[in-house]
C-alpha positions in Angstrom: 5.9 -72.0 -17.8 5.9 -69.7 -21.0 7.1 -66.5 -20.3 7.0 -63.9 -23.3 9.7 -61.4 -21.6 12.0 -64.4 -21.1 14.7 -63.5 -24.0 15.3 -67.4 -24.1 11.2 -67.8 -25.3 10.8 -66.9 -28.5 7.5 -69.2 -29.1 5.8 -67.1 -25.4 7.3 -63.9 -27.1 5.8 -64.5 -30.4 2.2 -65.6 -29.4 2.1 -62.4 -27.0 3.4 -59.9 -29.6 0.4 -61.2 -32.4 -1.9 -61.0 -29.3 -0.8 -57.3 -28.8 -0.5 -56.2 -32.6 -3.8 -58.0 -33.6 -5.8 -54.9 -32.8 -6.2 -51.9 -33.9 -4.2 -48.7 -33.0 -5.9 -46.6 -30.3 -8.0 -43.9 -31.1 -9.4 -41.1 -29.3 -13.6 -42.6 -29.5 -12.1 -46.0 -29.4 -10.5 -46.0 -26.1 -13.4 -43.6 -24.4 -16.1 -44.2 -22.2 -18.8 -42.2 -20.8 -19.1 -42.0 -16.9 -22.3 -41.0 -15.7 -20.7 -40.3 -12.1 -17.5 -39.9 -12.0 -17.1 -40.6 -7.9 -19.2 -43.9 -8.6 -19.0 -45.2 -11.8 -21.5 -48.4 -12.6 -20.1 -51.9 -13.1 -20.9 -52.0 -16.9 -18.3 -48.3 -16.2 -15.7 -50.0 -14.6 -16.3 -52.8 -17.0 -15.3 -51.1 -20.2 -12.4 -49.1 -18.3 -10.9 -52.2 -17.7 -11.5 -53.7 -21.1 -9.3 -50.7 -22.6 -6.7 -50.9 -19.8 -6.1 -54.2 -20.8 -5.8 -54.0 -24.4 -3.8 -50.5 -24.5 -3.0 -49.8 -21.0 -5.1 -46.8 -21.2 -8.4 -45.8 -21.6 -9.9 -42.1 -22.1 -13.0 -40.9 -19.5 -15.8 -38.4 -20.4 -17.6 -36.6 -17.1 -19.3 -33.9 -16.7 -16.5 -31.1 -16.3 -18.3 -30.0 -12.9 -17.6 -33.4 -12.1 -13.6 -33.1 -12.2 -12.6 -32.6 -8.7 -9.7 -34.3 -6.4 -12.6 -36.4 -4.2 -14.2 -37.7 -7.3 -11.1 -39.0 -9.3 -9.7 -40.6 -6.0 -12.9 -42.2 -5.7 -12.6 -43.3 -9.0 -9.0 -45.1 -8.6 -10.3 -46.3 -5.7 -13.5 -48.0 -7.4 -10.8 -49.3 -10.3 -8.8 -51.3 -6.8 -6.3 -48.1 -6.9 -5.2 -47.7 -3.4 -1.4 -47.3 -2.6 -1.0 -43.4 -3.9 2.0 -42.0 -4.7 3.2 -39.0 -2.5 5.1 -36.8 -4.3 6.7 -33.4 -4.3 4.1 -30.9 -4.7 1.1 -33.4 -4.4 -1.5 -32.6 -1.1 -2.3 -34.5 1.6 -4.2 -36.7 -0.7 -1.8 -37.4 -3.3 -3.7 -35.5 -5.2 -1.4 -33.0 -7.6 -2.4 -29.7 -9.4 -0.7 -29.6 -12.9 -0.5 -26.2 -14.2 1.9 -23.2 -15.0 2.7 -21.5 -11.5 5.0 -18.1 -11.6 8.8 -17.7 -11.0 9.3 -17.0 -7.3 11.6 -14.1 -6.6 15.3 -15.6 -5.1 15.6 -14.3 -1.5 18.9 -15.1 0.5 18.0 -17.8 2.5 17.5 -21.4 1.2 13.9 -21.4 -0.3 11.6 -24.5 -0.5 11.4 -26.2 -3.8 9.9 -24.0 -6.5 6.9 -25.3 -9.1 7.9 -23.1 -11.6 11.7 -25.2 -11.3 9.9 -28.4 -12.5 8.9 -28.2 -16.0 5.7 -30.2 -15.7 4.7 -26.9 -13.7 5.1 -24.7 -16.6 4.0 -24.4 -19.8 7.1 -25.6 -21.4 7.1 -29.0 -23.3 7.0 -32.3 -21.6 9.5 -35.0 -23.5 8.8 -38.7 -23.5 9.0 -39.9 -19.8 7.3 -42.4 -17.9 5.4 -40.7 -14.4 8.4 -41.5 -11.3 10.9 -42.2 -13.5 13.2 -41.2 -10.5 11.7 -43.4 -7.8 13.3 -46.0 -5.8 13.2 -49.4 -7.7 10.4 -50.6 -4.7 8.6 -47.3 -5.1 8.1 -47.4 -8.7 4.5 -45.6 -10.3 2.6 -48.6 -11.6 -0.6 -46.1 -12.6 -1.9 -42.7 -12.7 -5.2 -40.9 -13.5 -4.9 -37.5 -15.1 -8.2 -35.4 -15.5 -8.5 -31.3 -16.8 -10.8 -29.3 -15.3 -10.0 -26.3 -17.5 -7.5 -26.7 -20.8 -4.8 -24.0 -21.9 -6.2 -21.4 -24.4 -4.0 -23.8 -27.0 -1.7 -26.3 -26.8 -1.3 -29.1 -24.4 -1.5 -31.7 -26.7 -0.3 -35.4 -24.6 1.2 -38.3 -27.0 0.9 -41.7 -25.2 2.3 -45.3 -26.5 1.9 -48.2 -24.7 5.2 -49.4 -23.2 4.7 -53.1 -24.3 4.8 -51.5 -27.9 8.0 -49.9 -27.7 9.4 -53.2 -26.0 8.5 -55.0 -29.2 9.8 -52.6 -31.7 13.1 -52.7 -29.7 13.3 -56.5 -29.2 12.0 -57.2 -32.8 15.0 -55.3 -33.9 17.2 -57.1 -31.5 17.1 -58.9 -28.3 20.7 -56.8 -27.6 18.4 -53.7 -27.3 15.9 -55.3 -24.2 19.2 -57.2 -22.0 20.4 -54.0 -21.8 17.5 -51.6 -21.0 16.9 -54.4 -18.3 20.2 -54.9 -16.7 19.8 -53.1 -12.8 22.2 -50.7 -13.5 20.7 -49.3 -16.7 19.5 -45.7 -16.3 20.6 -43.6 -12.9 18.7 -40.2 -12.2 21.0 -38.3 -9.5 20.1 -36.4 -6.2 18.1 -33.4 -6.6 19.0 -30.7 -4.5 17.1 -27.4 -4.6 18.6 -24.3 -3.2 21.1 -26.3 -0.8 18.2 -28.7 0.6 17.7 -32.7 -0.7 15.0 -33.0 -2.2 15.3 -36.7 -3.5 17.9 -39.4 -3.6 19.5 -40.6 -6.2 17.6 -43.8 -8.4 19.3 -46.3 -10.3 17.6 -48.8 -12.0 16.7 -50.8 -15.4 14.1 -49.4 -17.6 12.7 -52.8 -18.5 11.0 -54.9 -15.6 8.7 -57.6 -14.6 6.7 -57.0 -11.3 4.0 -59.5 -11.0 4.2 -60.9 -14.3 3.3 -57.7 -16.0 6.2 -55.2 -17.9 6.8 -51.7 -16.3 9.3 -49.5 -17.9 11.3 -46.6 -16.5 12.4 -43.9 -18.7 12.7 -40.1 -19.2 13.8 -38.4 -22.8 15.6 -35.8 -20.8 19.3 -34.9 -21.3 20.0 -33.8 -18.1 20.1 -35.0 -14.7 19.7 -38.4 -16.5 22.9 -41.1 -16.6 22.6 -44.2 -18.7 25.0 -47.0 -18.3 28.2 -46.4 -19.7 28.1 -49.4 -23.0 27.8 -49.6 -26.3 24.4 -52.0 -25.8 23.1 -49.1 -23.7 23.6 -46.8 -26.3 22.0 -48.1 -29.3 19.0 -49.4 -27.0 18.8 -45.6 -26.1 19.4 -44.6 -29.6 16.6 -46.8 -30.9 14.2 -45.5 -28.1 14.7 -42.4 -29.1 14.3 -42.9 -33.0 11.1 -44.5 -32.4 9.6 -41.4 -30.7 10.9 -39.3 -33.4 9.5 -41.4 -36.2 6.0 -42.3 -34.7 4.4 -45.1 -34.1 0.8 -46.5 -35.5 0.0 -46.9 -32.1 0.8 -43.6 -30.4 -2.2 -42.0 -29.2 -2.2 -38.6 -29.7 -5.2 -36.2 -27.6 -6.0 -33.1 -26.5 -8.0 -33.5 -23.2 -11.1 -31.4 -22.5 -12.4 -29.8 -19.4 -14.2 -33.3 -18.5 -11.4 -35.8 -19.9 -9.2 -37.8 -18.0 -6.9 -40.9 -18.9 -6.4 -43.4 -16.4 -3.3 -45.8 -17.5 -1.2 -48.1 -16.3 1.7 -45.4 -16.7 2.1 -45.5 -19.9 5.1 -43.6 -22.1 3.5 -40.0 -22.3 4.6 -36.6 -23.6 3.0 -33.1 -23.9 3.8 -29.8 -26.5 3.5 -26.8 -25.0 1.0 -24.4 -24.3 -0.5 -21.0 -23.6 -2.9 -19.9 -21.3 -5.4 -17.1 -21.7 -5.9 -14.0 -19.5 -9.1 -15.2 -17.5 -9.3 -18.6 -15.2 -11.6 -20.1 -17.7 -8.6 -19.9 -20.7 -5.6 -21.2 -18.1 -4.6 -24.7 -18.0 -5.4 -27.0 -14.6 -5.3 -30.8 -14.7 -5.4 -32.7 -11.4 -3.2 -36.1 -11.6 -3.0 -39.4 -8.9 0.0 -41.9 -9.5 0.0 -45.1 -7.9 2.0 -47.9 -7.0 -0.2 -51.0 -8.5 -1.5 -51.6 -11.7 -5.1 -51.3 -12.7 -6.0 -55.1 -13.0 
């Protein structure tokens, strides 16, 4: 059977890659659709979500902005076949995670409980190229996530997103070196985290290329710390050319601002964020609520 990730199939690989180039690079009102209802979006909704997902592995939703709340974007995953959340540090009961800049807790003596303001998503420091659970067990990896603001920063907070099948053709169409080694098991290794004395997380290791049910996930975090990549000279230049390529561009990065009323749902695709400022009332300071999941949007 053809397979276009097989590095042995260059006639699957080629047919796939014109496929996924023969269209043209997303843009904010391409990839956007209106939802009237955000908790029950029609079928001619979930229609055109889908359509987007499967040509970018994202798609950009407009709601009402009294409309963004943790019930209704659960009820949306759940209406796009999302069910398996996620739980992950600092998310509710529901999976359901706030993302904004939290204060410094003062250090007492004791061990404390981990700290939002530790975790750089939870400030209002850049976010560098990463894929969402990155540091997940292999089996628990983040196949999806929804991410909708309620209220954006007074400025700032701009997300960059590229399709991971697009960075695994500018790697392999520079060489097929560059995707054996991003795919061997051992490729990238995120270490325990311990916060004041406690374990808060295991170590990971893992590639950064996969195939779970046919479809490519990747793995990855831009960081420089608390990341280990296999020690090789493949490794290397696969990393090297990763990063290159985010700090060149891409035609088909989508770069976007989200509104109080935007969302993206994607099938956790490569994502980054500048940094931003929040104002002195509620209205002017950043909160976005975000779902990750662990299957796909079909």
């Amino acid at each position: 059977m053809p397979n276009a990730f097989d590095l042995s199939d260059d006639r699957a690989y080629r047919s796939w890659r014109a496929r996924k180039l023969d269209q043209d690079p997303p843009l904010s009102e391409q990839l956007a659709v209106e939802i009237r209802r955000l908790s029950e979006p029609s079928q001619a909704e979930r229609a055109a979500l889908r359509e987007r997902v499967a040509a970018y592995n994202v798609a950009l939703v407009r709601v009402r902005p009294e409309d963004v709340t943790p019930e209704a974007i659960l009820a949306l995953g759940r209406a796009l076949g999302l069910t398996r959340t996620d739980d992950n540090l600092f998310a509710d009961d529901r999976a359901v995670s706030r993302i904004a800049a939290a204060p410094q807790l003062p250090r007492g003596r004791e061990p404390a409980p981990a700290n939002r303001a530790d975790f750089i998503p939870y400030t209002n420091k850049p976010l560098r190229w990463h894929t969402d659970g990155y540091y997940n067990a292999p089996e628990d990896q983040v196949l999806a996530w929804t991410l909708f603001c309620a209220r954006p920063a007074r400025e700032g907070g701009v997300n960059s997103l590229l399709d991971p099948e697009v960075a695994y053709i500018r790697l392999r169409d520079a060489t097929d070196s560059h995707i054996a080694a991003l795919a061997h098991p051992e490729a990238l290794r995120i270490p325990p985290n311990w916060q004041h004395g406690r374990l808060i997380r295991p170590d990971s290791v893992g590639p950064v290329f996969s195939i779970r049910d046919g479809y490519l996930h990747m793995r990855y975090s831009a960081r420089a710390r608390n990341v280990i990549w296999r020690s090789s000279a493949e490794t290397t230049a696969a990393r090297d050319a990763l990063t290159q390529l985010f700090s060149v561009g891409d035609a088909f990065t989508l770069t976007h601002r989200l509104a109080a009323g935007e969302g993206f749902i994607t099938n956790n695709v490569l994502h980054s964020r500048t940094g931003f400022s929040d104002g002195d009332t509620v209205a002017s300071q950043r909160l976005l609520y975000r779902v990750r999941y662990r299957e796909r949007i079909r």
